[in-house]
ZADO-1210 file (C-alpha; in nm, 4 decimals, padded with zeros to 6 digits):
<atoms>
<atom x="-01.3294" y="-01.2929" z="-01.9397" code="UNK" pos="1"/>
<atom x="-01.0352" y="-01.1678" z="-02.1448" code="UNK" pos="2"/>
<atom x="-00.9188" y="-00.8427" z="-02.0880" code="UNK" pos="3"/>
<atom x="-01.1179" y="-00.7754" z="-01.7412" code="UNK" pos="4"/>
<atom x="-00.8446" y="-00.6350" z="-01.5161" code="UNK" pos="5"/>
<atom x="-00.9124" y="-00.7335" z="-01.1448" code="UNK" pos="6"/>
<atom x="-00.7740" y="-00.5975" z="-00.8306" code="UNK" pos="7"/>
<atom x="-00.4985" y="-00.7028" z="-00.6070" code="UNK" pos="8"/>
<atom x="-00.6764" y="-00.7366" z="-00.2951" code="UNK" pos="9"/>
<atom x="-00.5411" y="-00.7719" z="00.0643" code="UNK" pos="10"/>
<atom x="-00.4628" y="-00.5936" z="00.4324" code="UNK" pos="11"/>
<atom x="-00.1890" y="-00.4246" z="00.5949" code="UNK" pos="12"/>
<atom x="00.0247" y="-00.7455" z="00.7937" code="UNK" pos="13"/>
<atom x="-00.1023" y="-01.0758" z="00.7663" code="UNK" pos="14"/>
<atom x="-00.2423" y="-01.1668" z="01.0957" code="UNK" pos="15"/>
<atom x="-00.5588" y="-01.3833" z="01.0804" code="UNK" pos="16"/>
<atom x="-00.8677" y="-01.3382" z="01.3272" code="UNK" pos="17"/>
<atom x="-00.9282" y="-01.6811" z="01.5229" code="UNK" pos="18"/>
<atom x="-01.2992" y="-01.6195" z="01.3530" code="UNK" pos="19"/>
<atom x="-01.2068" y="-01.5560" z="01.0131" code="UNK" pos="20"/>
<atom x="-00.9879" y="-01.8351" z="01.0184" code="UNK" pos="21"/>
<atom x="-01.1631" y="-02.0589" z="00.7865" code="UNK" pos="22"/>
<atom x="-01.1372" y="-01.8135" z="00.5291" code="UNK" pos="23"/>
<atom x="-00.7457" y="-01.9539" z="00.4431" code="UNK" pos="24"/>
<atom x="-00.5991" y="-02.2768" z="00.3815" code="UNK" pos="25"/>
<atom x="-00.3242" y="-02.4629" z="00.5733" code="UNK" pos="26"/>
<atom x="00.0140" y="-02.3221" z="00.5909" code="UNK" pos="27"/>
<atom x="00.3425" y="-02.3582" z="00.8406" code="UNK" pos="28"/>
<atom x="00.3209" y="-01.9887" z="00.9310" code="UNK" pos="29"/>
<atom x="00.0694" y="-01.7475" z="00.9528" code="UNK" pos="30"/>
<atom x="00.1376" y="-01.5785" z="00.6211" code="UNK" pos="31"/>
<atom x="00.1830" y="-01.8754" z="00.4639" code="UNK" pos="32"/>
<atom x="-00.2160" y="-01.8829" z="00.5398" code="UNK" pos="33"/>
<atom x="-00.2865" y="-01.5564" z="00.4590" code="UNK" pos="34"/>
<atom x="-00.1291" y="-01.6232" z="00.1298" code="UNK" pos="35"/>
<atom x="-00.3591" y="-01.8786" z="00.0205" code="UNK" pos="36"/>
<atom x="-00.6410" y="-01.6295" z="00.0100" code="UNK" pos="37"/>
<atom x="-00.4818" y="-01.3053" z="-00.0898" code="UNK" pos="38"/>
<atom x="-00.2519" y="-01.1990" z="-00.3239" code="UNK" pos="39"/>
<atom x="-00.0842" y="-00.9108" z="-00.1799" code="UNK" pos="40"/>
<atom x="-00.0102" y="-00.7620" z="00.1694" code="UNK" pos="41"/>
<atom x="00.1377" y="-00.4518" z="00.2977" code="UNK" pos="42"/>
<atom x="00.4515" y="-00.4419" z="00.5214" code="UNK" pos="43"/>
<atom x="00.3893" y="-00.1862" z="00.8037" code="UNK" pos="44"/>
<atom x="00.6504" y="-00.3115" z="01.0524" code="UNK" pos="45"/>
<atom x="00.9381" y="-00.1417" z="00.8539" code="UNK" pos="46"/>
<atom x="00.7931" y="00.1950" z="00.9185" code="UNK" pos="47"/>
<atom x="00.8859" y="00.1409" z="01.3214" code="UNK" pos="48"/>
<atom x="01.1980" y="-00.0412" z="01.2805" code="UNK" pos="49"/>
<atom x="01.4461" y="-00.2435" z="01.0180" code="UNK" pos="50"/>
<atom x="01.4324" y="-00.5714" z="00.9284" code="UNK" pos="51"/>
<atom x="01.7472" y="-00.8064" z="00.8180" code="UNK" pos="52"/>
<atom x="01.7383" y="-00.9251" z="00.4747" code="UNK" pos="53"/>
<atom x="01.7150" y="-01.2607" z="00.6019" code="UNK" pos="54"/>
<atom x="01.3632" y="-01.1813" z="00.7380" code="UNK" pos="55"/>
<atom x="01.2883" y="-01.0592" z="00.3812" code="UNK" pos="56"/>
<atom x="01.4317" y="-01.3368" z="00.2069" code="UNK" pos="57"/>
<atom x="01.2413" y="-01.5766" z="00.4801" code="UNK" pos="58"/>
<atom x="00.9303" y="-01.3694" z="00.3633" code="UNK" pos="59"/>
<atom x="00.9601" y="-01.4330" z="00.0422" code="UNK" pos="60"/>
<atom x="01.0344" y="-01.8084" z="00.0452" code="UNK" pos="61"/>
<atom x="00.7357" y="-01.8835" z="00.2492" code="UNK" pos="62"/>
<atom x="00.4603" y="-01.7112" z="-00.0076" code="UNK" pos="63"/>
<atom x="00.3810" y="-01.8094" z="-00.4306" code="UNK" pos="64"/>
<atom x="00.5705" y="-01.6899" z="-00.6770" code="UNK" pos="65"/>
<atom x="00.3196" y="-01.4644" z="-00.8213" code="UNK" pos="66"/>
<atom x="00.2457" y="-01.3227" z="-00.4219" code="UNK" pos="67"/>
<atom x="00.4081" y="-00.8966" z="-00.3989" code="UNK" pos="68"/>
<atom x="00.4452" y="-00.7398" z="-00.0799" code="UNK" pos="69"/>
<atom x="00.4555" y="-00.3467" z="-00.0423" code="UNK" pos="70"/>
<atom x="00.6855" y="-00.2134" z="00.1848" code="UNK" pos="71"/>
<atom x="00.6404" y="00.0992" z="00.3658" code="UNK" pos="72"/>
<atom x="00.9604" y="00.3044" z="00.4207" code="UNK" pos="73"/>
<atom x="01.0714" y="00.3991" z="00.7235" code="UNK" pos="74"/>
<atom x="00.9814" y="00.7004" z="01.0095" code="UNK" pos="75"/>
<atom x="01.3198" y="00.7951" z="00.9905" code="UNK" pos="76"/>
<atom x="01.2728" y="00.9173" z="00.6950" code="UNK" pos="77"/>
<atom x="00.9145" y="01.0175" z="00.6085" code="UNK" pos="78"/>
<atom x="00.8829" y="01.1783" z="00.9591" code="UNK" pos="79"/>
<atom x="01.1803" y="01.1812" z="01.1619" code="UNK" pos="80"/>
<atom x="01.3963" y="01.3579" z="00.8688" code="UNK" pos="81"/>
<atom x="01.1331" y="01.5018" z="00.6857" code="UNK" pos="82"/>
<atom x="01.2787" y="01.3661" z="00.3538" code="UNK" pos="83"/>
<atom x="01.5848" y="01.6014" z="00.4337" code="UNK" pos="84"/>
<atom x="01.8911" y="01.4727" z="00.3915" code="UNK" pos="85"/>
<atom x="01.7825" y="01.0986" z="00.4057" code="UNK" pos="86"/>
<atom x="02.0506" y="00.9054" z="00.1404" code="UNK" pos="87"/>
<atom x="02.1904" y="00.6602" z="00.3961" code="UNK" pos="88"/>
<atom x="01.8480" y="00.5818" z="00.4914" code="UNK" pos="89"/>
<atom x="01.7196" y="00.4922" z="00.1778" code="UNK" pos="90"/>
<atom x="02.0741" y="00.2512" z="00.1138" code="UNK" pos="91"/>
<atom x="01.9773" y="00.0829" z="00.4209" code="UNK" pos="92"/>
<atom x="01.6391" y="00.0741" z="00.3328" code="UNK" pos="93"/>
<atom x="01.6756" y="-00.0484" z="00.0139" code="UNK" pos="94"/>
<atom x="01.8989" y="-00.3280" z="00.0867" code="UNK" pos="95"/>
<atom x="01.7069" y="-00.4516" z="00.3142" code="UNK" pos="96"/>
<atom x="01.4167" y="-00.4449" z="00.0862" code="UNK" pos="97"/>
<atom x="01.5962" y="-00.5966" z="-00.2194" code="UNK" pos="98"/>
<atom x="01.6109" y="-00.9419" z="-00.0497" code="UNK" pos="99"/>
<atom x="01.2534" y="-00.9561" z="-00.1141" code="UNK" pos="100"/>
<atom x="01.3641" y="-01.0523" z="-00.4982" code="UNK" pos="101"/>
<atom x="01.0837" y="-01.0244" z="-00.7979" code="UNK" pos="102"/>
<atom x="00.8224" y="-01.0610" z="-00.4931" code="UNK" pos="103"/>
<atom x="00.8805" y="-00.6986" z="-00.3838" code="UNK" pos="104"/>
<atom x="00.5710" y="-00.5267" z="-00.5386" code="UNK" pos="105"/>
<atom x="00.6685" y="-00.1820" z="-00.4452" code="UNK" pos="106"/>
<atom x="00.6957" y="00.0681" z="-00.1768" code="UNK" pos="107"/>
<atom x="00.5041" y="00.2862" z="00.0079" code="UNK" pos="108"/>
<atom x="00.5727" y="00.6437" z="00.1615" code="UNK" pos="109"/>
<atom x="00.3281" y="00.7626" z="00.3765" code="UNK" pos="110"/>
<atom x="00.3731" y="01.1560" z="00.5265" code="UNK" pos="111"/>
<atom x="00.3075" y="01.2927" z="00.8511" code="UNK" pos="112"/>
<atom x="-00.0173" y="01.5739" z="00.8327" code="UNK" pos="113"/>
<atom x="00.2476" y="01.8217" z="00.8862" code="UNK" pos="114"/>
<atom x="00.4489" y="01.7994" z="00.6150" code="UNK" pos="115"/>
<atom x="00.3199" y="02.0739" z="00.3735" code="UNK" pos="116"/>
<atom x="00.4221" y="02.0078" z="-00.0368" code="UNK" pos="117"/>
<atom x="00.7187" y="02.1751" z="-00.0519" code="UNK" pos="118"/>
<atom x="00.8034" y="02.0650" z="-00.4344" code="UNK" pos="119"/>
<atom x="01.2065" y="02.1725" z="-00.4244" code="UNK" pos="120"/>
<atom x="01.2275" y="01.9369" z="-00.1631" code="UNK" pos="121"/>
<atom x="00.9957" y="01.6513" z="-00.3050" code="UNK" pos="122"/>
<atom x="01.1801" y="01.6785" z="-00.6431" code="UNK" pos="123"/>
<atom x="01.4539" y="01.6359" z="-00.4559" code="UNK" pos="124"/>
<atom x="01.3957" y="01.3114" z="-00.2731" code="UNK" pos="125"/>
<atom x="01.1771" y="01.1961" z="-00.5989" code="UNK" pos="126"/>
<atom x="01.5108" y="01.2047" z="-00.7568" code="UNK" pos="127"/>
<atom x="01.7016" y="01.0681" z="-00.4944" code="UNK" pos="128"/>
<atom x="01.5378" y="00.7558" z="-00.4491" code="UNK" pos="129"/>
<atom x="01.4942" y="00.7004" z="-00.8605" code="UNK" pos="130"/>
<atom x="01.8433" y="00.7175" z="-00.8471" code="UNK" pos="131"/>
<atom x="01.8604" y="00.3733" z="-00.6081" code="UNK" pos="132"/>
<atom x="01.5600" y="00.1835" z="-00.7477" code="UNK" pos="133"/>
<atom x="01.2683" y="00.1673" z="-01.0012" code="UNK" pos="134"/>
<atom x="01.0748" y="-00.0041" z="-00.8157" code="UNK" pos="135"/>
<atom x="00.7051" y="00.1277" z="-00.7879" code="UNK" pos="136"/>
<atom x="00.6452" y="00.4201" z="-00.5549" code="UNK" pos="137"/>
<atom x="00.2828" y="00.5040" z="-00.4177" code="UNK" pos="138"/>
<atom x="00.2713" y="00.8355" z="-00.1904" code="UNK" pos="139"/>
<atom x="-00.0371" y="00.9072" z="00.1032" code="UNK" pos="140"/>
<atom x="00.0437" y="01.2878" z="00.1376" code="UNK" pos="141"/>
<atom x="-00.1988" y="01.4106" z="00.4447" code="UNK" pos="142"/>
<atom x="-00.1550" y="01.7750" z="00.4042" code="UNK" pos="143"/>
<atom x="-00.3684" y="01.9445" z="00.2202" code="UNK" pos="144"/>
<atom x="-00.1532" y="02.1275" z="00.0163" code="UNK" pos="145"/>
<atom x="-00.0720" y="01.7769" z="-00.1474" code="UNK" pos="146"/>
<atom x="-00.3926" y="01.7688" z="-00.3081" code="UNK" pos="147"/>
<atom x="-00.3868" y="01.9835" z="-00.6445" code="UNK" pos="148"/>
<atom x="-00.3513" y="02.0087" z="-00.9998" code="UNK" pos="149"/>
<atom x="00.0255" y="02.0917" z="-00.9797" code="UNK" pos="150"/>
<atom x="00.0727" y="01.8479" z="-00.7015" code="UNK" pos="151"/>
<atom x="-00.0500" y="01.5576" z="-00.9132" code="UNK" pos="152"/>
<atom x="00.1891" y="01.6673" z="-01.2185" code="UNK" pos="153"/>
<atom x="00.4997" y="01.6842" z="-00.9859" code="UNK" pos="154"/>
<atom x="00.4263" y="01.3363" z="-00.8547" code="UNK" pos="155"/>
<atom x="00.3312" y="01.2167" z="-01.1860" code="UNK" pos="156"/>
<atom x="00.7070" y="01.3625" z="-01.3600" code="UNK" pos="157"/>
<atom x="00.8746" y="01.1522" z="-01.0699" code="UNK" pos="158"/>
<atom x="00.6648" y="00.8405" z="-01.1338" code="UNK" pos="159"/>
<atom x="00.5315" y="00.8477" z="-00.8329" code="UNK" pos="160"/>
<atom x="00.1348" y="00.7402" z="-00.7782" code="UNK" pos="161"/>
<atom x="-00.0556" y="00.8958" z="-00.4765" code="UNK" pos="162"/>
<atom x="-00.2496" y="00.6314" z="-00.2863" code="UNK" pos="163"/>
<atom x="-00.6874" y="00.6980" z="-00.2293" code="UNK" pos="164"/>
<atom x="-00.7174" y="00.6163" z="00.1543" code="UNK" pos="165"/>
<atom x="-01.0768" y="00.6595" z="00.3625" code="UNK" pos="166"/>
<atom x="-01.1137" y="00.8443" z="00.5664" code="UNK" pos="167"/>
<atom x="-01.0169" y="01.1067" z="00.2904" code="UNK" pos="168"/>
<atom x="-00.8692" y="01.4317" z="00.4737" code="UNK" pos="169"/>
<atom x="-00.9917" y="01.6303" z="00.1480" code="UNK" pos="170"/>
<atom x="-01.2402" y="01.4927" z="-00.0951" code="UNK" pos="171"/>
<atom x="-00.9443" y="01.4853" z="-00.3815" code="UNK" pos="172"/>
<atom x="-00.7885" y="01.2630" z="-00.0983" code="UNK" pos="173"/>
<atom x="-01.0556" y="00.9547" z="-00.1507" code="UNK" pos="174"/>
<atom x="-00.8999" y="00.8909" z="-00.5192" code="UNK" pos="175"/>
<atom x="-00.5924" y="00.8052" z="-00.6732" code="UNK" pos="176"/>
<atom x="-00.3576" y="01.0364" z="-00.8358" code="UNK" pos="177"/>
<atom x="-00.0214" y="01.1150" z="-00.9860" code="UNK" pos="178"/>
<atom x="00.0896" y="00.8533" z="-01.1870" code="UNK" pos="179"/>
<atom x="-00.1794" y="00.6450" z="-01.3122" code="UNK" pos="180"/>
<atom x="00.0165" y="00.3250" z="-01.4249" code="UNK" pos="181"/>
<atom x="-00.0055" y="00.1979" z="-01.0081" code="UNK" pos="182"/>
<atom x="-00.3754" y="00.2672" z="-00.8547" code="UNK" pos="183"/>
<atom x="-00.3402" y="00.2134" z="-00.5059" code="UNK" pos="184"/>
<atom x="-00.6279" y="00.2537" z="-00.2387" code="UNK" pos="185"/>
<atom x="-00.5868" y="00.2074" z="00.1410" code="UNK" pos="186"/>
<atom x="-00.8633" y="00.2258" z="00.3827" code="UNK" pos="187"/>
<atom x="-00.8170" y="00.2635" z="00.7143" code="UNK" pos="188"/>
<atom x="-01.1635" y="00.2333" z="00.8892" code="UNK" pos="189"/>
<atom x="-01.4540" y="00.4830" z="00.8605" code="UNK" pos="190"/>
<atom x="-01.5600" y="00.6314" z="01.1099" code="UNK" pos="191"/>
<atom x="-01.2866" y="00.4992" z="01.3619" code="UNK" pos="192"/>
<atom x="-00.9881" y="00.4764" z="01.1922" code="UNK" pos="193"/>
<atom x="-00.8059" y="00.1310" z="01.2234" code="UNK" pos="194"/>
<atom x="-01.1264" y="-00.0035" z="01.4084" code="UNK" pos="195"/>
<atom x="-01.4142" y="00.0308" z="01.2090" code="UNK" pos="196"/>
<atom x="-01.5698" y="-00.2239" z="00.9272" code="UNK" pos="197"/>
<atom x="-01.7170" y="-00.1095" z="00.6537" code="UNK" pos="198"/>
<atom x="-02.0361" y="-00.1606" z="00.5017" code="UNK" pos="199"/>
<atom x="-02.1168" y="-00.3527" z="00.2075" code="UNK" pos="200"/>
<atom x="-02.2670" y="-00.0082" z="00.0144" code="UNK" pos="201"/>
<atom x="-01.9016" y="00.1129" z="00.0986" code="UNK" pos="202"/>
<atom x="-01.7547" y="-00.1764" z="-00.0231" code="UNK" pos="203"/>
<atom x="-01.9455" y="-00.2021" z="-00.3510" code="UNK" pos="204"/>
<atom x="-01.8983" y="00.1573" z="-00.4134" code="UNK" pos="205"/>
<atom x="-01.5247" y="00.0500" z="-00.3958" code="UNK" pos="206"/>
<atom x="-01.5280" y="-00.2093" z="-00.6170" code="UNK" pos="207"/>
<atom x="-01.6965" y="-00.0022" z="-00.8708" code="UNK" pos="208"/>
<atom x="-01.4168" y="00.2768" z="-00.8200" code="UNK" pos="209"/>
<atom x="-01.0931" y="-00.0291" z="-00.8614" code="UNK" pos="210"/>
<atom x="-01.2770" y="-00.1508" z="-01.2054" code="UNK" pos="211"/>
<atom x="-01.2581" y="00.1709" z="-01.3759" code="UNK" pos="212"/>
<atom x="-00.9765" y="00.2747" z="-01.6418" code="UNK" pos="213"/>
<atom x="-00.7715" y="00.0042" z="-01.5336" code="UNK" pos="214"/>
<atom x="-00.5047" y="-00.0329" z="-01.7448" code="UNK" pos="215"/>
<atom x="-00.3141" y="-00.2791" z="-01.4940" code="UNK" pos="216"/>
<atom x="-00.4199" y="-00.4301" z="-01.1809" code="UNK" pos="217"/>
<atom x="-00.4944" y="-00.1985" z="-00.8461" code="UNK" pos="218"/>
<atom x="-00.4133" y="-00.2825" z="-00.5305" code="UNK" pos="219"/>
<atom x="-00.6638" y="-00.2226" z="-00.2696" code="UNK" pos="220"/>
<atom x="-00.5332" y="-00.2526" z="00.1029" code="UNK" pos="221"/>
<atom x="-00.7514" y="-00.2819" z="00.4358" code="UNK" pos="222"/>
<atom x="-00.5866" y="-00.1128" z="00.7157" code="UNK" pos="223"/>
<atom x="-00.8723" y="-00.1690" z="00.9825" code="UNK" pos="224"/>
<atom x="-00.6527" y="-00.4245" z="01.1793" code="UNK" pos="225"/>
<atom x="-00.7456" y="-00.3126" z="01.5198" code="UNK" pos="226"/>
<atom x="-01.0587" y="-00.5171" z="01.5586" code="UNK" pos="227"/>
<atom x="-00.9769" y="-00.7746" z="01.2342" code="UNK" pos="228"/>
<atom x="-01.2072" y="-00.6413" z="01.0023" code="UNK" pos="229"/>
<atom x="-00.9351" y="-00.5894" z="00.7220" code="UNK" pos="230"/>
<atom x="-00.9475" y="-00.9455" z="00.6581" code="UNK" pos="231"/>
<atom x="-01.3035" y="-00.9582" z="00.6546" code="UNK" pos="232"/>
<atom x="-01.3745" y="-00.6538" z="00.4457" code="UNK" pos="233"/>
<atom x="-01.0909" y="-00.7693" z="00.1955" code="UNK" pos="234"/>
<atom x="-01.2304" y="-01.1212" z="00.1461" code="UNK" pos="235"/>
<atom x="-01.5936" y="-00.9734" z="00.0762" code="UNK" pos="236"/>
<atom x="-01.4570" y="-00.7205" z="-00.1710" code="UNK" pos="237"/>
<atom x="-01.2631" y="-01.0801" z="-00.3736" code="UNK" pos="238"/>
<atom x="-01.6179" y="-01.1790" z="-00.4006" code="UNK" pos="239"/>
<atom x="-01.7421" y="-00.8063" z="-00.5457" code="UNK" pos="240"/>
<atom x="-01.5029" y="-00.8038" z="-00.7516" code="UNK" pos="241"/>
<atom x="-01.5375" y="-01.1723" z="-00.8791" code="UNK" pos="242"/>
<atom x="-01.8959" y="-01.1036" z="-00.9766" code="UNK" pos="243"/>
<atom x="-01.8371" y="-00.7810" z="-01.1453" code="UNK" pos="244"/>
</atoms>
């Protein structure tokens, strides 16, 4: 139907479950499979260590045209530098990253639960990084102090969106915020993080969430890799969202 706005669904990394296997077509690689079911897929590695830009631009090559990849920036500077200082970083980063071409759908910053919102210093590295690259920007803050009124307007002035993840540390946690033109969900596994599937009354509950005041697709990202349910959990919400 014209005008229905439906959800870019997929998992963090593209490995593939010998079980769920016949859920993808053929391919040469293994995200050249993953591909032919979903349309998007988070990069994770990059937080642990660099890749070349030939990895990116093999990356790229091997997926469709209309296939985006979100790339999570690195430790170094979420964690290890606290977003302190971090401008050689995000070159390096971002070089690496711009290999990726038109298929780079955006990036993603996740923070430690230590770091507290301290908005001189955000502000700061908002504006540092808008000064290298417009590409999109979702945030998953896990301190509570992230989570407010003034929070959402600082991240919203930078252009910055702030992911919904489950298991939500605060209940404002379980929905999207700051700026509203990228909705971004990642769930990580409830109860056990990274292990757990979910249900299909979480799932539907979900789908109902990712088809409301969408003005441009959402991406919705399964991060419950341990045991292979993200792939599972992400093809069943495709069909939820099909049928809505």
């Amino acid at each position: 139907m014209p005008g229905i706005v439906r959800p870019l669904i997929g998992c963090a990394g593209w490995s593939i479950p010998n079980r769920y296997a016949d859920l993808f077509g053929p391919g040469e690689s293994m995200l050249a499979r993953y591909a032919t079911r979903f349309p998007v897929v988070e990069i994770n590695s990059s937080f642990y260590r660099p890749h070349r830009p030939v990895t990116y631009e093999r990356w790229a090559a091997t997926v469709p045209p209309t296939f985006r990849f979100s790339v999570k920036l690195p430790r170094t500077i979420s964690h290890d530098s606290g977003l302190v200082g971090v401008g050689a970083l995000l070159d390096r980063f971002l070089d690496e990253t711009r290999a990726l071409g038109p298929k780079l759908g955006g990036l993603l910053l996740q923070l430690p639960p230590s770091l507290a919102l301290d908005a001189r210093r955000a502000a700061s590295f908002f504006r540092a990084l808008r000064r290298r690259t417009h590409a999109p920007l979702v945030c998953e803050p896990r301190h509570p102090s992230w989570f407010s009124a003034s929070a959402d307007a600082l991240l919203a002035r930078h252009d910055v969106a702030r992911a919904g993840v489950d298991p939500a540390r605060v209940p404002a946690a379980a929905h999207p915020g700051g700026a509203q033109h990228w909705r971004y969900w990642r769930w990580h596994g409830s109860p056990r993080m990274y292990y757990s599937e979910y249900d299909e009354t979480a799932l539907a509950d979900l789908a109902g969430q990712a088809g409301q005041g969408a003005a441009s697709s959402p991406w919705i990202i399964f991060d419950n890799t341990a045991h292979g349910f993200a792939v599972a959990n992400a093809a069943r919400l495709q069909e939820l969202t099909a049928d809505a």
